[in-house]
C-alpha positions in Angstrom: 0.0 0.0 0.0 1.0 3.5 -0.3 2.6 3.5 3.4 3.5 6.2 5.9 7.2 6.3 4.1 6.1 7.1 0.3 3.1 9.9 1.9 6.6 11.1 3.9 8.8 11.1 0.3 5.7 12.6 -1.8 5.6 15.6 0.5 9.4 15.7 0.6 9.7 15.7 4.1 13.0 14.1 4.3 13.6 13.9 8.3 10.6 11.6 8.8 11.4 9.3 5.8 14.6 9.3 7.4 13.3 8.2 10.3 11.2 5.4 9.6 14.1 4.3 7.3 16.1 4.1 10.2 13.3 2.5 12.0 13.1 -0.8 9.7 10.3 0.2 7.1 10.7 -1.3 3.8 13.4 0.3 1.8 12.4 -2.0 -1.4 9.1 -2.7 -2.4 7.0 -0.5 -4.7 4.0 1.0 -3.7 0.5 -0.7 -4.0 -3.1 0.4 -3.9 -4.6 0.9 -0.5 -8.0 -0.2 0.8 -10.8 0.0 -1.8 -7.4 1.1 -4.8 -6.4 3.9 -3.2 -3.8 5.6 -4.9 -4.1 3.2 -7.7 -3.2 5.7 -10.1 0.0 6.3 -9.0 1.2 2.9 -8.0 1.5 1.1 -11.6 4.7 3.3 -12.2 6.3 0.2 -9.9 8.6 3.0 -8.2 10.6 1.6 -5.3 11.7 4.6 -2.8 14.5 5.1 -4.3 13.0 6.0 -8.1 10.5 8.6 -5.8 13.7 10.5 -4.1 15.7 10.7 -7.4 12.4 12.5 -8.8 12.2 14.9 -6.2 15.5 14.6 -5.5 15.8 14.2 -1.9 19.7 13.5 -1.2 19.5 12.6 2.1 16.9 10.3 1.5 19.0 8.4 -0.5 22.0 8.6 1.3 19.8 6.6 4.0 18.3 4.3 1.5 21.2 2.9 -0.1 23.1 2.4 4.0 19.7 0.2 4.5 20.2 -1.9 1.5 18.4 -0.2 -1.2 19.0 -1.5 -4.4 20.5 1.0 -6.9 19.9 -1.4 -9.9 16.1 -1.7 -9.8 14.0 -1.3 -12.8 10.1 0.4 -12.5 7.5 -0.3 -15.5 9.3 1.4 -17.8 12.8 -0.7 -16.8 14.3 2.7 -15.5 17.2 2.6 -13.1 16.9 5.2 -10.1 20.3 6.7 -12.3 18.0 7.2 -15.5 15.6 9.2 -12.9 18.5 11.5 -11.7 19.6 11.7 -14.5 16.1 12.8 -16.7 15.3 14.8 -13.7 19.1 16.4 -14.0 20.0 16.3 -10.1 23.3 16.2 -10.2 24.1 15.7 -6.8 22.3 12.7 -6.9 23.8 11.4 -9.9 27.6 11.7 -8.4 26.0 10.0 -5.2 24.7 6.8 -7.3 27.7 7.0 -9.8 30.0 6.7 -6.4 28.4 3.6 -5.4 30.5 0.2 -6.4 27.6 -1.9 -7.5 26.1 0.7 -9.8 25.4 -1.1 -13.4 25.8 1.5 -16.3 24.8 -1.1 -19.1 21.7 -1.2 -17.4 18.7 -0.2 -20.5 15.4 0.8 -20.4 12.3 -0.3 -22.0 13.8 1.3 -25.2 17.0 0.4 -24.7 18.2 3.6 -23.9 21.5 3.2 -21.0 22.2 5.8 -18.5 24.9 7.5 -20.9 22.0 7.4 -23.7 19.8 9.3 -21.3 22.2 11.7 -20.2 22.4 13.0 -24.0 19.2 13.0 -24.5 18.8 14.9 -21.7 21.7 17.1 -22.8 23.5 16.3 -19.3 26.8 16.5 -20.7 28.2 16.7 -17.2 26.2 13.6 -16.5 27.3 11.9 -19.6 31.4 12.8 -18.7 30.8 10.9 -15.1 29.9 8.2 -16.8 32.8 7.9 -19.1 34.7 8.4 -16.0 33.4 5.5 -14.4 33.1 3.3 -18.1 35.1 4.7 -20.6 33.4 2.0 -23.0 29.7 3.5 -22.4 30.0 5.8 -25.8 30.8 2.9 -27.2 27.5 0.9 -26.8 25.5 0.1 -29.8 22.1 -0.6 -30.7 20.3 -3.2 -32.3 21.5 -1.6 -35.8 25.1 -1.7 -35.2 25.4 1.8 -34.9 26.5 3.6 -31.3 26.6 7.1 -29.8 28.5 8.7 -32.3 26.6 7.1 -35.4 23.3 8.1 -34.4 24.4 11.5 -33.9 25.7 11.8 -37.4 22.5 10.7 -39.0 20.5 13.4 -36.9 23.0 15.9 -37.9 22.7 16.4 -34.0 26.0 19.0 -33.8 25.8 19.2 -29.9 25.6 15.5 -29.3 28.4 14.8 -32.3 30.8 17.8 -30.3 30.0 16.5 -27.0 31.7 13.1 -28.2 34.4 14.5 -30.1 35.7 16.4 -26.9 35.1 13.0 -25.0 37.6 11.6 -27.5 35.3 8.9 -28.5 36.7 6.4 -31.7 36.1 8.9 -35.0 37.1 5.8 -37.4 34.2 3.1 -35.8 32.4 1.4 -38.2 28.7 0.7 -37.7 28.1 -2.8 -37.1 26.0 -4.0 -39.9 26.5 -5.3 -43.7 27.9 -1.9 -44.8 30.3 -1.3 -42.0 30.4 1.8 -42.7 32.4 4.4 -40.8 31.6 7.9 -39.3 32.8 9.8 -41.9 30.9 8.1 -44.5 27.4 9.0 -42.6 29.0 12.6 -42.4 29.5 12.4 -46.3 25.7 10.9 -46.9 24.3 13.5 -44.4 25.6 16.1 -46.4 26.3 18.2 -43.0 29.5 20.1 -44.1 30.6 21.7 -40.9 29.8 17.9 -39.2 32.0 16.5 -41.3 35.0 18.7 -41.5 34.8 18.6 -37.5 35.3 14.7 -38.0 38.6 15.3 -40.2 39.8 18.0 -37.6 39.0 15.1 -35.2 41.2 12.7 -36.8 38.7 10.8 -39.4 40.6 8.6 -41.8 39.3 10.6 -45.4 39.9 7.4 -47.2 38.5 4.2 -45.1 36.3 1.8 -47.1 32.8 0.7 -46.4 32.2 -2.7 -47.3 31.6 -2.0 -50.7 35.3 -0.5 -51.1 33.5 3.1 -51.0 35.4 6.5 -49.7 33.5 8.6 -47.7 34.3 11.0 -51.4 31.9 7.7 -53.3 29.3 8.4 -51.1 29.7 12.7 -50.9 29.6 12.1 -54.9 26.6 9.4 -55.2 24.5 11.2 -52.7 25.0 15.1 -54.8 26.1 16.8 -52.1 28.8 19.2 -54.1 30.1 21.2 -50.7 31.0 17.5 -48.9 32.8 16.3 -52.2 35.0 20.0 -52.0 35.8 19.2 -48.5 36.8 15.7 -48.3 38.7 16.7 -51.4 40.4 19.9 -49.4 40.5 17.5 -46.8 42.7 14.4 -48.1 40.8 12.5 -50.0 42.1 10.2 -52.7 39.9 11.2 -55.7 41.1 8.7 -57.8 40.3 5.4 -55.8 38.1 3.1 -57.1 35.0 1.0 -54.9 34.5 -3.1 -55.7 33.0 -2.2 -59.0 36.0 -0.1 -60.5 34.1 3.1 -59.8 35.9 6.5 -59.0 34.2 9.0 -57.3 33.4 11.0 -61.0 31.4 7.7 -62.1 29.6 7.4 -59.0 28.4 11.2 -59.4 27.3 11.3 -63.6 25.8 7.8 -62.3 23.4 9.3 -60.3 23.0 12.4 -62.5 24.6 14.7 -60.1 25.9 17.4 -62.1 27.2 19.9 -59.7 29.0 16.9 -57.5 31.2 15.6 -60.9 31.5 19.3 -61.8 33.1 19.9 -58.5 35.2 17.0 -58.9 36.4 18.1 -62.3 37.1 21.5 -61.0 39.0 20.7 -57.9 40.8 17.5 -58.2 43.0 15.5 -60.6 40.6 12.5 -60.7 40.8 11.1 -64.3 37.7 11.6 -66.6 38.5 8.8 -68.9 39.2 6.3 -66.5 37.2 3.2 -67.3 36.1 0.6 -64.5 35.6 -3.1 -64.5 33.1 -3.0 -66.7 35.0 -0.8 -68.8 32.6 2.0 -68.8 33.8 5.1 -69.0 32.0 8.0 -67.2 30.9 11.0 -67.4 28.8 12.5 -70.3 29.7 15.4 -71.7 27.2 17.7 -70.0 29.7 17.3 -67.0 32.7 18.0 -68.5 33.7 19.0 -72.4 34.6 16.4 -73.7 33.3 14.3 -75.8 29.7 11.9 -75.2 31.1 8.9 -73.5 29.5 6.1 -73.1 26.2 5.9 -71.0 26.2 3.9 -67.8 24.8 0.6 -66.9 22.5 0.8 -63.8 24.3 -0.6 -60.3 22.8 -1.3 -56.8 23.4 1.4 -54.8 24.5 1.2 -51.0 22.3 3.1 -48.2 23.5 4.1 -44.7 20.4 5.6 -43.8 18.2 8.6 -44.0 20.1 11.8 -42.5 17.7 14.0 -39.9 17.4 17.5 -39.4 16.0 16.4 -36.1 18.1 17.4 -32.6 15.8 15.4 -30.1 15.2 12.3 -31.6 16.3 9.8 -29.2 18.8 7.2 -29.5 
């Protein structure tokens, strides 16, 4: 039922939940409906104590709660830690109080899989997020059941605060996602078409010329995707504009492929990539609309490799 403890926490009057923690009440269980479902409304939330003090943020509380055996790794309806509370609810006192605690678990998820570091970014606790690192320096490395971690999903929003945050953390700018394309940040950068994003990856120490599994450069995908600024900086910014992807392919092909006129013009204008090189095939790319030469050959039509639609979206949640 919803005892003399919980009425004490609810109204935040921290000396008598003190009190009757010390006194023996039940530091544990979650509340339940009283006689005839009092309080049932409130009670399906399956918070123990602890998940009510790091709402309201009663320190103290807690302080007492965790001496009398209150477990920090609980989970309410929603499989939220009393750390995902703190953390949502941005007490940071609180969250350097559980984060001090040895049996804390950080790999702990939610309902929708979202971890304590998840939430802190979410949240935009930065200062959160940096305990944790402290405490597991492999929690920005977590990924989610697309192969993709922190860092990844950050890039496809084009979420600059989130990608920053984990640049100054010194997470791994060269990870690949974990799926069939295995492709790496840059290349996300390069498909999102976020120019400032990416060149902060290359100041950041992105490899320019890493292959997806395909064999593409991040300069392929830049090219096959039309964005014209991302091809001029990954060019600016080291990239080989000659190299070629499993099908023979330069960057140039990739671009009149897809019809992206500004992208080969680009290409033409600020590299030394070679406008009659042929590949496997021995196609030769591209028309003359891009370039004056002569009408080449046309292309034949190839699969094309997706890493996802890019988001103008800040919030959306990992």
């Amino acid at each position: 039922m919803i005892g003399t403890n919980f009425r004490a926490i609810d109204e935040n009057k921290e000396s008598l939940a003190t009190f009757l923690i010390r006194s023996g009440c039940d530091v544990e269980s979650p509340r339940r409906a009283g006689p005839g479902g009092a309080g049932a409304d409130v009670v399906g939330d399956a918070h123990t104590p602890l998940h009510l003090c790091c709402t309201w943020g009663l320190t103290e509380v807690i302080q007492t709660l965790l001496e009398h055996g209150a477990n920090i790794n609980s989970k309410d309806s929603e499989g939220k830690t009393p750390l995902h509370i703190a953390i949502e609810n941005q007490h940071s006192a609180i969250i350097s109080l559980l984060l001090s605690q040895p049996g804390i678990d950080l790999s702990a998820r939610d309902n929708k899989g979202v971890s304590p570091f998840a939430a802190a970014l979410i949240a935009r606790n930065n200062k959160a997020a940096q305990a944790i690192l402290e405490k597991n320096p492999s929690a920005a490395e977590q990924v989610d059941k697309k192969g993709r971690n922190f860092l990844h999903v950050a890039i496809q929003k084009c979420d600059m605060e989130s990608v920053m945050f984990l640049l100054s953390v010194e997470v791994d700018v060269n990870s690949r996602v974990q799926d069939a394309t295995l492709a790496p940040p840059l290349h996300l950068a390069a498909n999102a078409g976020n120019e400032v994003l990416l060149r902060s990856l290359l100041l950041a120490g992105a490899r320019p010329n890493d292959r997806d599994a395909h064999k593409r450069t991040a300069l392929h995908v830049a090219a096959g995707a039309g964005h014209a600024a991302i091809v001029s900086a990954l060019a600016s910014g080291g990239a080989e504009c000659g190299a070629v992807d499993a099908g023979g392919d330069t960057a140039l092909h990739v671009a009149a492929r897809e019809g992206h006129a500004q992208a080969a013009r680009t290409l033409l204008a600020e590299t030394d990539i070679d406008a009659a090189a042929t590949n496997l095939k021995g196609k030769v790319w591209p028309p003359a609309r891009y370039s004056p030469r002569p009408t080449l050959t046309p292309p034949l039509p190839t699969s094309k490799v997706k890493y996802g639609r890019p988001h103008a979206t800040r919030r959306d949640r990992h």
